[in-house]
DSSP file (Angstrom, degrees, kcal/mol; ACC not computed):
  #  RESIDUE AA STRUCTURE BP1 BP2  ACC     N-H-->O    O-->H-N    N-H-->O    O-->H-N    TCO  KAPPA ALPHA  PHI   PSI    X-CA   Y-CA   Z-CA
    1    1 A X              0   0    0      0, 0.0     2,-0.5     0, 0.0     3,-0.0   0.000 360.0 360.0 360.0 162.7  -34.6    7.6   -8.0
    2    2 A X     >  -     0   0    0      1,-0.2     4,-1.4     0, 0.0     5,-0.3  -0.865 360.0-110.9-129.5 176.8  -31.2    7.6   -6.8
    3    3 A X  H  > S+     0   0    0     -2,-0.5     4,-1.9     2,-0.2     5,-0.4   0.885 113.0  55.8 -54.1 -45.2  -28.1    7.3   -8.5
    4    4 A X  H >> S+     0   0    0      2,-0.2     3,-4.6     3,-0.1     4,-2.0   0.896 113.5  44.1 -43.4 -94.7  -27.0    4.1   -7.5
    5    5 A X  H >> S+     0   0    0      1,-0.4     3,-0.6     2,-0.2     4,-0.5   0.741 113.9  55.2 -22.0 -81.6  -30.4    2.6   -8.8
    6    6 A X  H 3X S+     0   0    0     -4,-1.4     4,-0.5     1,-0.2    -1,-0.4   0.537 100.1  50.8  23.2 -63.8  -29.9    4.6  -11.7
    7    7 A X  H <X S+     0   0    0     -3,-4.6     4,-3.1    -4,-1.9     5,-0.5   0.814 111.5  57.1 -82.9 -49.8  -26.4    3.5  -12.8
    8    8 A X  H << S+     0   0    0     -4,-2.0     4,-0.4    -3,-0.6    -2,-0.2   0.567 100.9  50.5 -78.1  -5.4  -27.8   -0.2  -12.6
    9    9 A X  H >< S+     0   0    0     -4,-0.5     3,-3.0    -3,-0.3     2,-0.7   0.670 113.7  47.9 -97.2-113.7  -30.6    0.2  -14.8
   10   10 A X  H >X S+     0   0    0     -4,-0.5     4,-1.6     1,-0.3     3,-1.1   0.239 114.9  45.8  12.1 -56.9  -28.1    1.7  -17.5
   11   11 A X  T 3< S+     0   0    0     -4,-3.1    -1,-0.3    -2,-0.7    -3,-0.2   0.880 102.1  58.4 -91.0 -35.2  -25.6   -1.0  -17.0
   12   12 A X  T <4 S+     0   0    0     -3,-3.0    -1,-0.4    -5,-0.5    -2,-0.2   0.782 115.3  42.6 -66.7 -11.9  -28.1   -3.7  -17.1
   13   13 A X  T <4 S+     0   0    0     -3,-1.1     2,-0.4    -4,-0.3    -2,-0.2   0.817 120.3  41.4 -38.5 -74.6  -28.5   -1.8  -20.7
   14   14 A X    ><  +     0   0    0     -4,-1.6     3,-0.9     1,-0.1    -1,-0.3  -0.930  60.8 179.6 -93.6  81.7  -24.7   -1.4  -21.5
   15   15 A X  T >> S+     0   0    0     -2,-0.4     3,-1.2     1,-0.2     4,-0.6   0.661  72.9  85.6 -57.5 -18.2  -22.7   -4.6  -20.4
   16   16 A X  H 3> S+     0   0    0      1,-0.3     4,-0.7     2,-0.1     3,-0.5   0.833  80.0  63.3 -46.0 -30.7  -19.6   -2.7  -21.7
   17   17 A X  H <> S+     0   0    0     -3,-0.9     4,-1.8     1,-0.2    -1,-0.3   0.782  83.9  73.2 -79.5 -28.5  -19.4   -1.1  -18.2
   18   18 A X  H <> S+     0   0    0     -3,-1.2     4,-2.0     2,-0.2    -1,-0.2   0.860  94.9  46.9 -27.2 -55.8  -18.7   -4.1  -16.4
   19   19 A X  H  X S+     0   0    0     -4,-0.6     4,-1.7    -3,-0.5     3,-0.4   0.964 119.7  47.7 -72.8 -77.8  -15.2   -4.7  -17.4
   20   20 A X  H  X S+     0   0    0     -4,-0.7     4,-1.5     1,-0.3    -1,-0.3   0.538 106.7  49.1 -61.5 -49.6  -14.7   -0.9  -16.6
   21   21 A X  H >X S+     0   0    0     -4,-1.8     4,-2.2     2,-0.2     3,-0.6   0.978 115.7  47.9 -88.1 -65.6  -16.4   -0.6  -13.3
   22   22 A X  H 3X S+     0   0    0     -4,-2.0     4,-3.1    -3,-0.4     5,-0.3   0.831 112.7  53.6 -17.5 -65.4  -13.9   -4.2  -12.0
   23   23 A X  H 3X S+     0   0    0     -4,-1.7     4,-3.7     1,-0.2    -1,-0.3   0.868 111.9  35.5 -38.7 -75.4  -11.3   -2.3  -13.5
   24   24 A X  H <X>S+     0   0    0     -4,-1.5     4,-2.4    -3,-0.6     5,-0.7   0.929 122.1  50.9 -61.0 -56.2  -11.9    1.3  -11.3
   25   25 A X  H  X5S+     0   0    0     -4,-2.2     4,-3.7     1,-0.3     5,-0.6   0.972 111.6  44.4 -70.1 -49.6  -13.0   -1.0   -8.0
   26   26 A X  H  X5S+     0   0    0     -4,-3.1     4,-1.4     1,-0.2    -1,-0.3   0.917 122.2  39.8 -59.1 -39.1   -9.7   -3.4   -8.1
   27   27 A X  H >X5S+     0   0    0     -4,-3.7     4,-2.1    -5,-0.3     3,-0.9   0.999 118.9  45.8 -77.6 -48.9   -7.3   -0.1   -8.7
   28   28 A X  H 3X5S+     0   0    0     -4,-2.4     4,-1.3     1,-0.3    -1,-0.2   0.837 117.8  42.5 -63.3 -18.4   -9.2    2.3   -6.2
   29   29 A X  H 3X<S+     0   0    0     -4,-3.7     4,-2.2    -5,-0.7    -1,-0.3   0.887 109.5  54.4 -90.0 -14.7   -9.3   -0.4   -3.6
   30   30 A X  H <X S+     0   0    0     -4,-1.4     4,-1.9    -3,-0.9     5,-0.3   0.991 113.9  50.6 -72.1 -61.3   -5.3   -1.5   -4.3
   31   31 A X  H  X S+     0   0    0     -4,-2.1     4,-1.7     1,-0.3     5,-0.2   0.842 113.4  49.1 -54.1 -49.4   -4.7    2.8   -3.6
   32   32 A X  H  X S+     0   0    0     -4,-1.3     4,-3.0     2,-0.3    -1,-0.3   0.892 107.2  42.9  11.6 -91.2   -6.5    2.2   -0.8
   33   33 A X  H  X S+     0   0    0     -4,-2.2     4,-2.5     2,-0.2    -2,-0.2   0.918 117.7  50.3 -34.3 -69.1   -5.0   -0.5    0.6
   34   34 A X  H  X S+     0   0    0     -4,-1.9     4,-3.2     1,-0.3    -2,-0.3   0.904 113.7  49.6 -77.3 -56.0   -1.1    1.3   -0.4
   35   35 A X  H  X S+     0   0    0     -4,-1.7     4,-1.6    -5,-0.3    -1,-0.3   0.820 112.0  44.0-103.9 -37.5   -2.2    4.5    1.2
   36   36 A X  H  X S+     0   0    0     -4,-3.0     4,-2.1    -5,-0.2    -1,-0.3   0.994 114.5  52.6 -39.6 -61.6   -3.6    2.8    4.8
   37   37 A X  H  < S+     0   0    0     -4,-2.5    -2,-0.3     1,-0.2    -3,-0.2   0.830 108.4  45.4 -66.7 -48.9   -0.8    1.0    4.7
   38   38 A X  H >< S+     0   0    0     -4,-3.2     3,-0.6     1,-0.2    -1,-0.2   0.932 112.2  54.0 -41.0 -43.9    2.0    4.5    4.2
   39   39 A X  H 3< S+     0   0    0     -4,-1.6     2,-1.6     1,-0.3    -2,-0.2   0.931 109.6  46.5 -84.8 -25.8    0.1    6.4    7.0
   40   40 A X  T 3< S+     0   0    0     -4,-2.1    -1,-0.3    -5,-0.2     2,-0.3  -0.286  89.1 121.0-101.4  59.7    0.7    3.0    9.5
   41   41 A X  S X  S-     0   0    0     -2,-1.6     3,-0.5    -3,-0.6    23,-0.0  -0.826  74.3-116.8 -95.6 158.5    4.8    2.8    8.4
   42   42 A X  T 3  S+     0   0    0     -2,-0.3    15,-0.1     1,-0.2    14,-0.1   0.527 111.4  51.0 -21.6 -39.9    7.1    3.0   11.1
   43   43 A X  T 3  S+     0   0    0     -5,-0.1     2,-0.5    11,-0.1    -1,-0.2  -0.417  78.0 103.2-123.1  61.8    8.6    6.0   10.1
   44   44 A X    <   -     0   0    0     -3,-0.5     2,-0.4    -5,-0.1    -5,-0.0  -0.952  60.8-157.1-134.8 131.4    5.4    8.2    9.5
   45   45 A X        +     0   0    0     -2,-0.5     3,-0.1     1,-0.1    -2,-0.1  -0.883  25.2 165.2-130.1 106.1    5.4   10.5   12.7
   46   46 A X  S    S+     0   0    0     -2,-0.4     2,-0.3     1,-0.2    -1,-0.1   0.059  75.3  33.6 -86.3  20.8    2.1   11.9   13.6
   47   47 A X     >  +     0   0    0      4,-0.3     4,-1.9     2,-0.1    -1,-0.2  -0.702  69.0 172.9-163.9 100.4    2.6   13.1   17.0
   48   48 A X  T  4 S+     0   0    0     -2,-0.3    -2,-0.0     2,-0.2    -1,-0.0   0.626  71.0  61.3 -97.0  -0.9    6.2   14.3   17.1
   49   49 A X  T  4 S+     0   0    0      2,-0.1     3,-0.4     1,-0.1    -1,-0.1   0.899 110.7  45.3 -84.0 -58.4    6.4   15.9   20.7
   50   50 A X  T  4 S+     0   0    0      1,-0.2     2,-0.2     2,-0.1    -2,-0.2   0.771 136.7   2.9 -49.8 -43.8    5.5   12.3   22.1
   51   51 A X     <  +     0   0    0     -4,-1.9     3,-0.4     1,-0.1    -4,-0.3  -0.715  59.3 174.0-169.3  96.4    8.4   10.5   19.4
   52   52 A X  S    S+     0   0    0     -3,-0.4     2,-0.4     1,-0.3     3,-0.1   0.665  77.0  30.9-100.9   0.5   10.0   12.2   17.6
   53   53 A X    >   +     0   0    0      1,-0.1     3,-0.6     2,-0.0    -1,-0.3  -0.740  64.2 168.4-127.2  98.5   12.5    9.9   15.9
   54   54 A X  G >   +     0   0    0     -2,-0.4     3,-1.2    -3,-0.4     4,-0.3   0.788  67.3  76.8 -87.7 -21.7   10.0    6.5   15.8
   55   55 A X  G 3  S+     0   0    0      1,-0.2    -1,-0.2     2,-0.1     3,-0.1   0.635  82.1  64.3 -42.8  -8.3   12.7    5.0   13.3
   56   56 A X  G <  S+     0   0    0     -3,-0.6    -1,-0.2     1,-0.2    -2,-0.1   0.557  86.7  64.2 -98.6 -12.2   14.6    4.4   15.8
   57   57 A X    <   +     0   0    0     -3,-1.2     2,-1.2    -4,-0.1    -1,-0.2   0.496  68.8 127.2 -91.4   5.2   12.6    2.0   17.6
   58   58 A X        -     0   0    0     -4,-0.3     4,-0.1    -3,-0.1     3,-0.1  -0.376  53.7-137.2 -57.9  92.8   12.8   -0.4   15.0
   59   59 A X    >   -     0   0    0     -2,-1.2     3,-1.8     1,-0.2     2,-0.8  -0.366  32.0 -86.1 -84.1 153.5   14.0   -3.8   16.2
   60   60 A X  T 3  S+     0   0    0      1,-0.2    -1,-0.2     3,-0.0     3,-0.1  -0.499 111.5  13.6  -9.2  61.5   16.4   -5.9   14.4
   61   61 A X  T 3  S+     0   0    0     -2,-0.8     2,-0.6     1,-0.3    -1,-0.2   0.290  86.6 141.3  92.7  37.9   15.1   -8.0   11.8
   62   62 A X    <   -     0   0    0     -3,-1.8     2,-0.7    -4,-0.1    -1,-0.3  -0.850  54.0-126.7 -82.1 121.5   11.2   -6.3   11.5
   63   63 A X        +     0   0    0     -2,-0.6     5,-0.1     1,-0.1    -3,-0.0  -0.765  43.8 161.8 -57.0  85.0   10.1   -6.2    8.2
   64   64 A X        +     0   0    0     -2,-0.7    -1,-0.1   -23,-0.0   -21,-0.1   0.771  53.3  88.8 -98.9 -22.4    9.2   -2.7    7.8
   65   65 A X  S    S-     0   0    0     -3,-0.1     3,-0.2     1,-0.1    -2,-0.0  -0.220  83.8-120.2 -72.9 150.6    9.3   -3.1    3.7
   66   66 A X  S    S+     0   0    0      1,-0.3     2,-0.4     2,-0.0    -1,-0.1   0.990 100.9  16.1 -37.6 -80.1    6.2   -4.3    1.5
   67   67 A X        -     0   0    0      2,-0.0     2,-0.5     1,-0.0    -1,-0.3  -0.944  65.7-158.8-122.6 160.6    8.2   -7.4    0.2
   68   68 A X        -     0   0    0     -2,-0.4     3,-0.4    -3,-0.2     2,-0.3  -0.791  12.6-175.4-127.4  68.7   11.2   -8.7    1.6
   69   69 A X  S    S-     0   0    0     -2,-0.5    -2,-0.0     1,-0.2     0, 0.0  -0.619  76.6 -16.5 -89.1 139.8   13.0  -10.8   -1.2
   70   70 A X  S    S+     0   0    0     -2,-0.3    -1,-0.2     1,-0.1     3,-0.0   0.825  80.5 165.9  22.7  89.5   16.2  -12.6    0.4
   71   71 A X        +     0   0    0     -3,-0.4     2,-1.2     1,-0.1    -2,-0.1   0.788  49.3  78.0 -94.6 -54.7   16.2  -10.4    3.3
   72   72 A X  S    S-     0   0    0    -11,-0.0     2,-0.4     1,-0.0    -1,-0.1  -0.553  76.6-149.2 -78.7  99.2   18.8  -12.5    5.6
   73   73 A X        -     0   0    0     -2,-1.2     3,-0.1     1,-0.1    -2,-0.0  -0.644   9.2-151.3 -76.5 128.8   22.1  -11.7    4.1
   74   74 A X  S    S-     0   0    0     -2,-0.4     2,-0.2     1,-0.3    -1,-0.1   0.997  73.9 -17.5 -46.6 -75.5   24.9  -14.6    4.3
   75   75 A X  S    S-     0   0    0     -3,-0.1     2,-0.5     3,-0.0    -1,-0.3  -0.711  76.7 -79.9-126.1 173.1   27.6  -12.1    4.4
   76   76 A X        -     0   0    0     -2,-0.2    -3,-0.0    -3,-0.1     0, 0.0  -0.908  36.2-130.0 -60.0  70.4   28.7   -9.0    3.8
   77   77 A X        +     0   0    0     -2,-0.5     2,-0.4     1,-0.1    -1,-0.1   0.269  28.6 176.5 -84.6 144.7   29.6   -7.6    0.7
   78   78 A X        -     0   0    0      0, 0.0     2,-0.2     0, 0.0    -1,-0.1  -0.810  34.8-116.8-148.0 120.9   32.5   -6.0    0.3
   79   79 A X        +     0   0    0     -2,-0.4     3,-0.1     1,-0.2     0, 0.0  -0.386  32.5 177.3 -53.7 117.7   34.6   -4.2   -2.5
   80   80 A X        +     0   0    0      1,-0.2     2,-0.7    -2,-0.2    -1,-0.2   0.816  64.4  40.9-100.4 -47.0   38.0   -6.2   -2.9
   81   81 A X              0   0    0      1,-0.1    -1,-0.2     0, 0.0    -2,-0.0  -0.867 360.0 360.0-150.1 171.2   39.3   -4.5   -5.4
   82   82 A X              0   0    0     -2,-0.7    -1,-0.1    -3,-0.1    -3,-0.0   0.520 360.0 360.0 -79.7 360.0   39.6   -0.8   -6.5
């Protein structure tokens, strides 16, 4: 038998493991997901002879951030007084 087949006879057993096994897939695929997503940032340099500052390429209003709440600033904030 193999483990898989295995585990599924158990659980059909144990319903307690359900909740527990949803749990583990939704966080290991969300880490997943976060950790694809780091290695393909803009400023992750895997070949660094080729480009070696790739931040710099970065065009004006690209969303390099996850979320982007009120991203297009009116003005310019600025301290008036000291």
């Amino acid at each position: 038998m193999t483990a898989l087949s295995n585990f599924l006879k158990v659980s059909a057993k144990k319903p307690e493991i359900f909740p527990i096994v949803g749990i583990l897939t939704f966080a290991l695929s969300g880490a997943a997901f976060f950790g694809v997503r780091a290695l393909k940032a803009p400023d992750v340099v895997w070949n660094s002879k080729s480009n070696p500052h790739p931040w710099q390429e970065i065009k004006d209003g690209e969303q390099v951030k996850l979320i982007a709440l009120n991203q297009k600033y009116e003005h310019r904030w600025q301290r008036k007084n000291w």
